[in-house]
ZAFI-565048 format. One record per residue: residue number from 1; residue in one letter; x, y, z negated of N, C-alpha, C in turn. Coordinates in Angstrom, 1 decimal, padded with zeros to 4 digits. Layout:
REM residues N
+-----+------+--------+--------+--------+--------+--------+--------+--------+--------+--------+
! seq ! type !     nx !     ny !     nz !    cax !    cay !    caz !     cx !     cy !     cz !
+-----+------+--------+--------+--------+--------+--------+--------+--------+--------+--------+
! NUM !    A !      X !      Y !      Z !      X !      Y !      Z !      X !      Y !      Z !
...
+-----+------+--------+--------+--------+--------+--------+--------+--------+--------+--------+
END
This chain:
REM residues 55
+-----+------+--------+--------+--------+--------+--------+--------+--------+--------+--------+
! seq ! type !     nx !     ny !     nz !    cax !    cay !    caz !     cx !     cy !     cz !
+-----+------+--------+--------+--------+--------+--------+--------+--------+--------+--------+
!   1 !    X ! -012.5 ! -022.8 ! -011.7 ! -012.7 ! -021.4 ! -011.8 ! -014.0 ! -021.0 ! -011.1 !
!   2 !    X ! -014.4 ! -020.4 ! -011.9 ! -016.5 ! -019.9 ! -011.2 ! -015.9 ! -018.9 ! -010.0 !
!   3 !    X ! -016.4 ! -019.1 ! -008.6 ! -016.6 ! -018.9 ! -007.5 ! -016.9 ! -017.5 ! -007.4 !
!   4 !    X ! -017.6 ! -016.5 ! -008.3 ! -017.8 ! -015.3 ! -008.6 ! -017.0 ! -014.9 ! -009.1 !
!   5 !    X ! -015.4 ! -015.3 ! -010.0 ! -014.9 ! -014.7 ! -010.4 ! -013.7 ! -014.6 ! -009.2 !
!   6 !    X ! -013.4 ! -015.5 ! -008.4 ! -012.5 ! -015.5 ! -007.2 ! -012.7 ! -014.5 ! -006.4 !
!   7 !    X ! -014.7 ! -014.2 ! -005.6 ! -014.8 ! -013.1 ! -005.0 ! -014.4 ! -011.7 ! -005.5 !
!   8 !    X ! -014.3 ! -011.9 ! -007.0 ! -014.3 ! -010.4 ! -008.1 ! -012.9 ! -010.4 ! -007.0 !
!   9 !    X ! -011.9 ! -011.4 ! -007.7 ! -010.7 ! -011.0 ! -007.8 ! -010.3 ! -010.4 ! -005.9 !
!  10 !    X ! -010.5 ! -010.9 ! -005.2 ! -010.4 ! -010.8 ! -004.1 ! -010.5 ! -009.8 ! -003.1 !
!  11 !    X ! -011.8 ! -009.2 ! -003.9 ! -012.6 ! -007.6 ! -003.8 ! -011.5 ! -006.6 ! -004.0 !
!  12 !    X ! -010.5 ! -007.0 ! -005.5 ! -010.0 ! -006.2 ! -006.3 ! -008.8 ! -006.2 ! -005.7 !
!  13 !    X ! -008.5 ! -007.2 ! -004.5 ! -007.5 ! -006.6 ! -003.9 ! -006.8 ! -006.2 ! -002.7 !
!  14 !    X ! -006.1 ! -005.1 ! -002.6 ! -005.9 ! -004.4 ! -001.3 ! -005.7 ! -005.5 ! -000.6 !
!  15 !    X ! -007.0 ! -005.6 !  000.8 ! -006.9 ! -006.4 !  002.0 ! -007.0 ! -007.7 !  001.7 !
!  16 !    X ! -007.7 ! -007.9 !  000.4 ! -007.8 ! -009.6 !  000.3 ! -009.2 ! -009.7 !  000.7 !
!  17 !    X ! -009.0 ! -011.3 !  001.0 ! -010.5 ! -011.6 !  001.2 ! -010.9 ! -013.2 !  001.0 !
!  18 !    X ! -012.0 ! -013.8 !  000.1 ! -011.6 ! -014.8 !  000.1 ! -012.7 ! -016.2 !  001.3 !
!  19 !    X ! -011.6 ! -017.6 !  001.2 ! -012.2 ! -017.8 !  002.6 ! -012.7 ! -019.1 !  001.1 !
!  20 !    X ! -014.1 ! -019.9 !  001.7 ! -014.3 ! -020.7 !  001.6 ! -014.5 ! -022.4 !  001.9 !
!  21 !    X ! -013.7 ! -023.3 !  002.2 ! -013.9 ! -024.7 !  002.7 ! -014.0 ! -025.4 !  002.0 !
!  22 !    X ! -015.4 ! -025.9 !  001.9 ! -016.0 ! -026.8 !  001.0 ! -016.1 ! -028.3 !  001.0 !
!  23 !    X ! -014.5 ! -028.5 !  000.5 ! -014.1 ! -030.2 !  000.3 ! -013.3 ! -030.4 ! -000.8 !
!  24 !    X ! -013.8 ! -029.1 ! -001.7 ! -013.2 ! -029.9 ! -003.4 ! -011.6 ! -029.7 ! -003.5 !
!  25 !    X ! -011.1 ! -030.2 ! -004.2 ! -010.3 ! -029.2 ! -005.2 ! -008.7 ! -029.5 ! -004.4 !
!  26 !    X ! -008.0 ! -030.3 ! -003.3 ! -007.3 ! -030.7 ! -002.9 ! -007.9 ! -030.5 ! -000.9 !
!  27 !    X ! -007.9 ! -029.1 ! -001.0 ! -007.9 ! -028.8 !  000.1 ! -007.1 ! -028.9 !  001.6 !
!  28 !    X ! -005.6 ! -029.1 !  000.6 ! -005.2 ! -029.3 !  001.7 ! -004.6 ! -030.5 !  002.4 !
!  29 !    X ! -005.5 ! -031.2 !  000.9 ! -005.5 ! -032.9 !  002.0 ! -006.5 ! -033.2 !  002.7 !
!  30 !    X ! -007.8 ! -032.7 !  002.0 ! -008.7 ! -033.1 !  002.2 ! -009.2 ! -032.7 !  003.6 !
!  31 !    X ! -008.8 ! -031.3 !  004.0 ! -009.2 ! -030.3 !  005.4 ! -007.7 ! -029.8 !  005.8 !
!  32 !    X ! -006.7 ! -030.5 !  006.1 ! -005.4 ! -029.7 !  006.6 ! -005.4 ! -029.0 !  007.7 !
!  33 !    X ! -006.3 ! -029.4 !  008.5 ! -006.3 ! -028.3 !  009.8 ! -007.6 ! -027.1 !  009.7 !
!  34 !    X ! -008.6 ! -027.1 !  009.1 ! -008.9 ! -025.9 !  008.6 ! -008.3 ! -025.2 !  007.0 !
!  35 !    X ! -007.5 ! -026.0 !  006.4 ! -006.5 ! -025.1 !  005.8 ! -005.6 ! -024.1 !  006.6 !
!  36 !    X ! -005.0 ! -025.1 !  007.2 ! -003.8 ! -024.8 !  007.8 ! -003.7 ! -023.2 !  008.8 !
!  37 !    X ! -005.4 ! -023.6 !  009.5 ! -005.7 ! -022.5 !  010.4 ! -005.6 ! -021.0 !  009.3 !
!  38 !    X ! -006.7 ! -021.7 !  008.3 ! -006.9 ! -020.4 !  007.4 ! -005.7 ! -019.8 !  006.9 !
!  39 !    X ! -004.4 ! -020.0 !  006.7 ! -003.2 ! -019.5 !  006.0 ! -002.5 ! -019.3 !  007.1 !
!  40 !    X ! -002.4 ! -019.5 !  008.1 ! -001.7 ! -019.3 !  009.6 ! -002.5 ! -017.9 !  009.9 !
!  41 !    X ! -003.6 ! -017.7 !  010.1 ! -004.5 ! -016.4 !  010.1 ! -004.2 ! -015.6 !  009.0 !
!  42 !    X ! -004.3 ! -016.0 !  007.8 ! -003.9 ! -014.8 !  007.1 ! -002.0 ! -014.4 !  006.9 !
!  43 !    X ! -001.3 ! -015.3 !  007.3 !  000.3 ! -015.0 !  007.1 !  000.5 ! -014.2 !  008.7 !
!  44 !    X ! -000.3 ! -014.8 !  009.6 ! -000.6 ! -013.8 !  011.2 ! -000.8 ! -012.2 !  011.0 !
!  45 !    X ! -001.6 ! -012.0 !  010.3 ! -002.3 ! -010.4 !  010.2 ! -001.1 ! -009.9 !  010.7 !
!  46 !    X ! -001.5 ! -008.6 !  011.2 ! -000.5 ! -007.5 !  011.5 ! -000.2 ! -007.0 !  010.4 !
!  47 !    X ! -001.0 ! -006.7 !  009.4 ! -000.4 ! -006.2 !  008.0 !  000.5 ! -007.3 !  007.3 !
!  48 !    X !  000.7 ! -008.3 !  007.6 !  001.1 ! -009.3 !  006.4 !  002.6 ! -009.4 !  007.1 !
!  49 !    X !  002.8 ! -009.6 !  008.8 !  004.0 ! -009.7 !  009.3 !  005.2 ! -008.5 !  009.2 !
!  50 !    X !  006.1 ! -009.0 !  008.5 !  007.1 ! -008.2 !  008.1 !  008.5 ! -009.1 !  009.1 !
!  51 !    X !  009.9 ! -007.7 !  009.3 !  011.0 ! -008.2 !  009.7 !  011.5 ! -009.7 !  008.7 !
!  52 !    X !  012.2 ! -010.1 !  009.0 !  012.8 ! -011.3 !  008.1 !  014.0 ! -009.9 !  007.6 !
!  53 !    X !  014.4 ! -010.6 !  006.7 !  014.9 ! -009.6 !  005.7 !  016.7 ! -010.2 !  006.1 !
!  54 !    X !  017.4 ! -009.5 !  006.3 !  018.8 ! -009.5 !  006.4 !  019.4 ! -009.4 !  005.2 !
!  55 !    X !  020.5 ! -011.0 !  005.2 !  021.3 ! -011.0 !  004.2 !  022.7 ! -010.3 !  004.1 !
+-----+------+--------+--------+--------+--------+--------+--------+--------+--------+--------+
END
């Protein structure tokens, strides 16, 4: 997917933003601890943390 159309999408949405780590298409074998960090930071945000939901 062309790298311009990711930032489009990302722009387009409320509070996204996109991150880039450049090691190819299997990121999260290739960089697991700067994956890991990057999705840990974004599931962290204050906006993203919600109650756990009661069954």
């Amino acid at each position: 997917m062309p790298q311009d159309g990711v930032a489009e999408l990302a722009r387009r949405i409320p509070g996204g933003h996109m991150v880039t780590i450049p090691v190819g298409h299997l990121i999260h074998h290739a960089a697991p601890e700067a994956f890991t960090e990057v999705v840990a930071a974004f599931l962290l945000t204050e906006e993203n943390v919600r109650p756990a939901r009661q069954l």
